[in-house]
C-alpha positions in Angstrom: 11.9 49.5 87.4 8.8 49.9 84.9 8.0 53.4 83.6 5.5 54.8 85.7 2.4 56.5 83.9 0.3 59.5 85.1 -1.2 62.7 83.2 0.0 65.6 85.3 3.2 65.4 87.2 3.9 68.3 89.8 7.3 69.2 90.4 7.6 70.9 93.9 5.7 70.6 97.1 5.7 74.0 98.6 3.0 76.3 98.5 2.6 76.5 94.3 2.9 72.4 94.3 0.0 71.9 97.2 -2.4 74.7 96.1 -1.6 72.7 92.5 -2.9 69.3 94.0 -6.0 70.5 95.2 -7.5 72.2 91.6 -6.5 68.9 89.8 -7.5 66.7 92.9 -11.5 69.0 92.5 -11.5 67.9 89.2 -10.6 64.3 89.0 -7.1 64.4 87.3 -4.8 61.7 87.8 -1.9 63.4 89.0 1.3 63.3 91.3 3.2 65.6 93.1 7.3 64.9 93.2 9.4 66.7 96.4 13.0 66.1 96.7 13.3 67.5 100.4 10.1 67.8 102.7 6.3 69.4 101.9 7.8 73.2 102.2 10.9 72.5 103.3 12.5 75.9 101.9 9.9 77.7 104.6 11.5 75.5 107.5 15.4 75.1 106.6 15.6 77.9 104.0 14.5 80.9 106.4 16.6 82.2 108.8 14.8 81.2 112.5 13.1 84.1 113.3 11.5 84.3 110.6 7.6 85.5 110.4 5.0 85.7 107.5 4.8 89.4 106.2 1.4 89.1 106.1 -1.5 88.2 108.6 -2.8 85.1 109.2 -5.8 85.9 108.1 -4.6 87.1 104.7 -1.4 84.3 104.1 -3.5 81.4 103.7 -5.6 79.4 101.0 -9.2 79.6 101.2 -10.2 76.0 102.8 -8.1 76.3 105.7 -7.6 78.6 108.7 -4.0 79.0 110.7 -5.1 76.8 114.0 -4.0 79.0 117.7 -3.1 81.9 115.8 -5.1 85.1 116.0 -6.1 86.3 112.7 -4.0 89.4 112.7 -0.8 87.9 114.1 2.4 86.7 111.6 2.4 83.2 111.4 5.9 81.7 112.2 8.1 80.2 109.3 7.3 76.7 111.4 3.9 77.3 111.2 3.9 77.9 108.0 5.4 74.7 107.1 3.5 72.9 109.3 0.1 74.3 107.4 0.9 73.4 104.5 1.5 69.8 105.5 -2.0 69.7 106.8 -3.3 71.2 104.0 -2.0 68.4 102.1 -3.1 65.8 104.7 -6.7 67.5 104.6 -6.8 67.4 100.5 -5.4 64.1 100.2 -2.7 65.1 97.8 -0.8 62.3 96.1 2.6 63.7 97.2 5.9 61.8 97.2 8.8 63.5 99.3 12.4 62.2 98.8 12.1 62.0 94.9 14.8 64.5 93.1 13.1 65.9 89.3 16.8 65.0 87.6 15.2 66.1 84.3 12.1 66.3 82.2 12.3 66.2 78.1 9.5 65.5 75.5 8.8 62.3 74.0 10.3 62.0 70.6 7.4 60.5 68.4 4.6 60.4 70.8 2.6 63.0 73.5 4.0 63.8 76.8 7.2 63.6 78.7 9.8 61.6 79.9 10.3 62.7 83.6 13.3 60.8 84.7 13.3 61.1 88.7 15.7 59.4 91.6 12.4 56.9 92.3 12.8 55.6 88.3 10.9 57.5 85.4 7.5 58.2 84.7 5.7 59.5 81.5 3.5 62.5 82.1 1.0 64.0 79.6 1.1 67.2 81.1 4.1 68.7 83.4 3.8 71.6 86.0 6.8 73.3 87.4 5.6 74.6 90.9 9.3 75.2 92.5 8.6 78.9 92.8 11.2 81.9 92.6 13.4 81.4 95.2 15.7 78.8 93.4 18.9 79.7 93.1 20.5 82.2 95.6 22.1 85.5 93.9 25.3 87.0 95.3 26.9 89.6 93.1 30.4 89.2 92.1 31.4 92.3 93.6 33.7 91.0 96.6 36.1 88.6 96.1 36.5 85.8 98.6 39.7 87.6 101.1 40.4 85.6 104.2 38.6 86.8 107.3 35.9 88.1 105.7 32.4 85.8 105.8 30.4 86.2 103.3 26.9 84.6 103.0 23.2 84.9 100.8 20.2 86.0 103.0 19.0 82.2 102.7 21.7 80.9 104.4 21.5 83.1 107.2 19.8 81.7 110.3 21.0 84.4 113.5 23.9 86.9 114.6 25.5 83.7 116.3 26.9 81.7 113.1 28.6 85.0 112.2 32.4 86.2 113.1 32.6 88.7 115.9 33.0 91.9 114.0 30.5 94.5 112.3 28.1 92.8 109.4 27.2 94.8 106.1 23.7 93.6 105.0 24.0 94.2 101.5 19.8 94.8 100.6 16.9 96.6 101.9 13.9 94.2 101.3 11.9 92.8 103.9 14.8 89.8 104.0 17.3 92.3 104.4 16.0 94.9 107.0 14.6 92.4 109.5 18.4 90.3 109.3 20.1 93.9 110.1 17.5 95.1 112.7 18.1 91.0 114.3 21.8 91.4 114.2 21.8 95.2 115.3 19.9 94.2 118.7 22.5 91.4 119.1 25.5 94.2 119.6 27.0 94.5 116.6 27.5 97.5 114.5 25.4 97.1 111.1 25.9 98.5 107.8 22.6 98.5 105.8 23.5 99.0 101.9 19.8 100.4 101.1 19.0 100.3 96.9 15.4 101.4 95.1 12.4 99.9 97.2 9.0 100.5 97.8 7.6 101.3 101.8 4.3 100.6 102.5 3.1 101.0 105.9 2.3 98.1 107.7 -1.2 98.9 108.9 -3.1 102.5 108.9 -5.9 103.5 110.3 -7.5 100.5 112.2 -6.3 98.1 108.8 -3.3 96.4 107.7 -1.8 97.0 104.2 -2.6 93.8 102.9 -6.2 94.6 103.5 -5.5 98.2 102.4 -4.1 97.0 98.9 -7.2 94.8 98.2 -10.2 97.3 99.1 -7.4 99.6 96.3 -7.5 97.4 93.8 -3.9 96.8 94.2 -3.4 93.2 94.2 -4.9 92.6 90.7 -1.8 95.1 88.9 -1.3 92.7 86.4 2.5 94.3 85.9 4.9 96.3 87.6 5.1 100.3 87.0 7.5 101.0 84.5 10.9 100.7 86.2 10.0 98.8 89.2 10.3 95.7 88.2 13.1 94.7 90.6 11.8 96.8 93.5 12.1 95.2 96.3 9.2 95.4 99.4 10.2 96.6 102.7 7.7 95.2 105.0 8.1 93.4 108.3 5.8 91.4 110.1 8.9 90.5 112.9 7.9 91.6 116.4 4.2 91.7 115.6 4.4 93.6 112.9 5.7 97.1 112.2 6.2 100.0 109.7 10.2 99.6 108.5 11.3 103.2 108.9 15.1 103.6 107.7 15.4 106.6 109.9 14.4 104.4 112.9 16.5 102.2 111.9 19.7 104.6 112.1 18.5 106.5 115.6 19.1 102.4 116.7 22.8 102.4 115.2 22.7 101.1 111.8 24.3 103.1 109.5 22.8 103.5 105.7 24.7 103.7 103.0 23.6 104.0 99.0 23.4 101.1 96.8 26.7 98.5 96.6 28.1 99.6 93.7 32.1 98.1 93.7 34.5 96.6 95.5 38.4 97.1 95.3 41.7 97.1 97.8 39.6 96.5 100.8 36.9 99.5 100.3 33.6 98.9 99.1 32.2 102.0 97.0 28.5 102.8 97.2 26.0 104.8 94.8 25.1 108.4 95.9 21.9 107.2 95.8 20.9 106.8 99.4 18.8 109.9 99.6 17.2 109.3 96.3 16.2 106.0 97.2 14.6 106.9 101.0 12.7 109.6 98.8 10.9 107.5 96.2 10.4 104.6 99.4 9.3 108.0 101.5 6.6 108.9 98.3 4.8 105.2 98.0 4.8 105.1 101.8 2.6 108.6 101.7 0.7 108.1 98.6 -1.0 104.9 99.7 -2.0 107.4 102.8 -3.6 109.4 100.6 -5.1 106.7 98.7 -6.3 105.3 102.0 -7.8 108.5 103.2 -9.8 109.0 99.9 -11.3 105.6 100.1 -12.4 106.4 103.3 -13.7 109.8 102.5 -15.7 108.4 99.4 -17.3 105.2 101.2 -17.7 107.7 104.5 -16.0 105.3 106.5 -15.7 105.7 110.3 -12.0 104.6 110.5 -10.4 106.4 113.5 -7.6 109.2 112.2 -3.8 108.3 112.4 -2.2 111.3 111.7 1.2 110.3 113.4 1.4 108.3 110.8 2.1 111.2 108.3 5.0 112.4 110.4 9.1 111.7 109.3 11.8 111.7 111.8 14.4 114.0 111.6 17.2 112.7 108.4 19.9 111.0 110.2 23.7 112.2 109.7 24.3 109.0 107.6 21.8 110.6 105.2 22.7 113.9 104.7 26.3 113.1 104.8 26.4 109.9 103.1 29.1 107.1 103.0 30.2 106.7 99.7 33.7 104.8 100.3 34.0 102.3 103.3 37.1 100.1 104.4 35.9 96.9 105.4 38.9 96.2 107.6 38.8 99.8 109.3 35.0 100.0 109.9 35.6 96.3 111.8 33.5 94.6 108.8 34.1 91.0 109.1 31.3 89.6 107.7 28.6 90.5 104.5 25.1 89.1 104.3 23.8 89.3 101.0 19.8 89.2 100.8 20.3 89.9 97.0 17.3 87.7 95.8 17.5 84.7 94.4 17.2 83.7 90.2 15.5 80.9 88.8 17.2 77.5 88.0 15.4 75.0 85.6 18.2 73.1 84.5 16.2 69.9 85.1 13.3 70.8 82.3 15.0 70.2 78.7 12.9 72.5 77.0 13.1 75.5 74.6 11.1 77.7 76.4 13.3 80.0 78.5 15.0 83.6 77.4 18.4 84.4 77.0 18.6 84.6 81.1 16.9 81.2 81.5 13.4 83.2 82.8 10.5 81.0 81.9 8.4 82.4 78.6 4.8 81.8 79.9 1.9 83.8 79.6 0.1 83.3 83.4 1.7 80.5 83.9 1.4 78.8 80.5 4.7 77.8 78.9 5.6 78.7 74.8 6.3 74.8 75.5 3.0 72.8 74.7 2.0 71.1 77.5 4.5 72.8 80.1 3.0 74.6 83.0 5.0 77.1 85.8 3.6 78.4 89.1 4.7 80.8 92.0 6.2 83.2 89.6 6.4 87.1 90.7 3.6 88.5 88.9 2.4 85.4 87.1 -1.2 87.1 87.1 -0.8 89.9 89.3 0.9 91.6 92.0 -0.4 89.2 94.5 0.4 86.0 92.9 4.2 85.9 94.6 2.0 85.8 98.0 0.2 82.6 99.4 -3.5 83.2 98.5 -2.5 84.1 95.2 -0.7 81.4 94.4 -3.7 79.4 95.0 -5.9 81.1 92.6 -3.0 81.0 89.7 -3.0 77.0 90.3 -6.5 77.1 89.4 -6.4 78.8 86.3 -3.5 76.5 85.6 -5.9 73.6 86.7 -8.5 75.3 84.4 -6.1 74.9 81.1 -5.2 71.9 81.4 -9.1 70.3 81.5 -9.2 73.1 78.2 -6.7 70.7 77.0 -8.3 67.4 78.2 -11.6 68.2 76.2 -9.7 68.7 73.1 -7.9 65.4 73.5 -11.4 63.7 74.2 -12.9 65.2 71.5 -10.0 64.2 68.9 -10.7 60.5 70.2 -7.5 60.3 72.0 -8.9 59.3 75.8 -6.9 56.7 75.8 -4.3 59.0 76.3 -5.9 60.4 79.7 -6.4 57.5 81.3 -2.9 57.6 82.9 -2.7 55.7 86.1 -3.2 56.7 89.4 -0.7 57.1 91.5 
């Protein structure tokens, strides 16, 4: 099979990989966009099925294209989701190719570009652009070895309380993933464990607004890092059942019991930090100071928002947080099964290229790799705080977009155009 030629090659065809297509399609540059499964096919078989968007549909979306028979402030399912993004690509025309596997990508010795070697033969690419996002490679601590009886799954592979062992579950994560799986499996009849580590709490709407809204009016999407510490803080937000505040105390008054962060594992008894209280405290203190924030934007723009001030109240602490668990024996409690929504880690195995730390994390300034001609999208916090969510993906692809016509021009100008005129594909 002959090489095939192009200048930008795309590797992924979820959200990064589409929004990717459409910046390079606006501007005329030969490109292609590789997908080993489906177009976002991690949204429809990586999810567990009742998943939602955590954000509205008027806020989870890319500019050019509206969520069709879904109200604006309702969560878009994780089908629908899927399904927009495929006719997003239908309505930008993107030259995507599903069924082809990236088996690796390494630089041309002697001459520009890459040698992309793919399961549909290899092409040569000027320019490559890894848009397969965060979720890559699923994380499960080594904390609990595997013990017969005892299921153990990641978050990802998750789908409802039926593919699980009758028993209790310990959900092992207090993120948006790992809240709405315990809530789902707590409503199913089983007893819940719900190991709760450091996490923010916003509230899900306030005042008339939700708190996607609320974060852009604050200026809150545009962080352009974490606050010292919090760079693994995990989100507790929910858009499941319409979309709610997650309240741990609720949470408890409905049976799940909290316990501190996992810490070990040994003889059949899982150990947890005595950090439980700590952790509802600081999730407690974001949760109220974006109130306050809230109600001084109002104040200064003399806003008509109607009050909320049952918003401000805290149920009473549940016995589980007082008295915390900090020793529990699996077997005894009737644990039979642990779902991990532990996050994932990043996998590039596939791109041959020295331009990763010592924990294989990309080294990229917004997006641009130490690696000449190396591009990565749908990292946390590529750009900003929003850029892990939909819209801002879509406006990190186009400052991507934007740097690589920077590095056209400088090709044109050298005389070199011959080496742009890469087929299309």
């Amino acid at each position: 099979m002959p090489i095939q030629e192009i200048e930008v090659l795309v590797v992924g065809a979820g959200q990064a990989g589409v929004a990717m297509s459409e910046h390079l399609g606006e501007r005329g540059i030969p490109h292609v966009v590789l997908e080993r499964d489906r177009i976002a096919e991690r949204w429809r078989s990586g999810r567990w099925d009742s998943l939602v968007a955590n954000g509205p549909a008027w806020h989870d979306r890319f500019p050019g294209l509206e969520f069709t028979a879904l109200e604006p402030d309702t969560f878009a399912s994780k089908e629908q989701v899927a399904d927009y993004f495929a006719a997003y690509a239908e309505k930008i025309s993107a030259p995507i190719r599903c069924g082809v596997e990236v088996k690796s990508v390494r630089r041309n010795a002697g001459a520009p570009g890459f040698r992309v070697e793919t399961s549909d033969g290899d092409y040569n690419a000027r320019y490559v652009v890894a848009a397969t996002g965060p979720f890559q490679r699923p994380v499960i601590p080594a904390v609990v070895p595997e013990i017969e009886g005892l299921a153990q799954l990641h978050s990802s592979s998750y789908r409802n309380p039926g593919q699980l062992p009758e028993g209790a579950v310990l959900v092992v994560g207090a993120g948006s993933s790992g809240v709405q799986i315990a809530a789902e499996i707590q409503r199913s009849g089983r007893q819940v464990f719900l190991s709760v580590g450091p996490h923010d709490r916003p509230p899900r709407s306030y005042r008339g607004h939700d708190f996607c809204w609320w974060l852009g009016v604050l200026g809150k999407w545009d962080a352009s890092a974490p606050a010292e510490g919090a760079e693994h803080v995990t989100i507790a937000v929910s858009g499941a059942d319409g979309g709610h505040t997650v309240d741990f105390r609720a949470l408890a008054e409905d049976g799940i019991r909290l316990l501190g962060r996992t810490a070990s594992f040994e003889q059949g008894t899982m150990h947890f930090a005595q950090d439980l209280r700590d952790n509802i405290a600081r999730g407690d203190a974001h949760y109220l100071a974006l109130l306050d924030e809230a109600d001084a934007y109002i104040e200064r723009n003399g806003l008509g928002l109607p009050e909320e001030p049952e918003a401000w109240l805290m149920r009473p602490d549940p016995e589980c947080l007082t008295n915390p668990t900090l020793e529990l024996d699996l077997a005894e409690a009737g644990i039979t099964s642990i779902v991990w929504a532990t996050g994932f880690a990043v996998d590039y195995n596939w791109l041959d290229i020295d331009a990763f730390d010592e924990k294989g994390r990309p080294l990229q300034q917004r997006g641009v790799s130490t690696e000449p001609g190396v591009y990565f999208l749908g990292l946390p916090w590529q750009s900003r705080r929003g850029s892990s969510f939909i819209w801002g993906v879509w406006h990190d692809a186009k400052y991507i977009a934007d740097q690589i016509t920077i590095q056209r021009g400088y090709l044109k100008h050298d005389g070199q155009a011959a080496l742009l005129a890469g087929a299309a594909v």
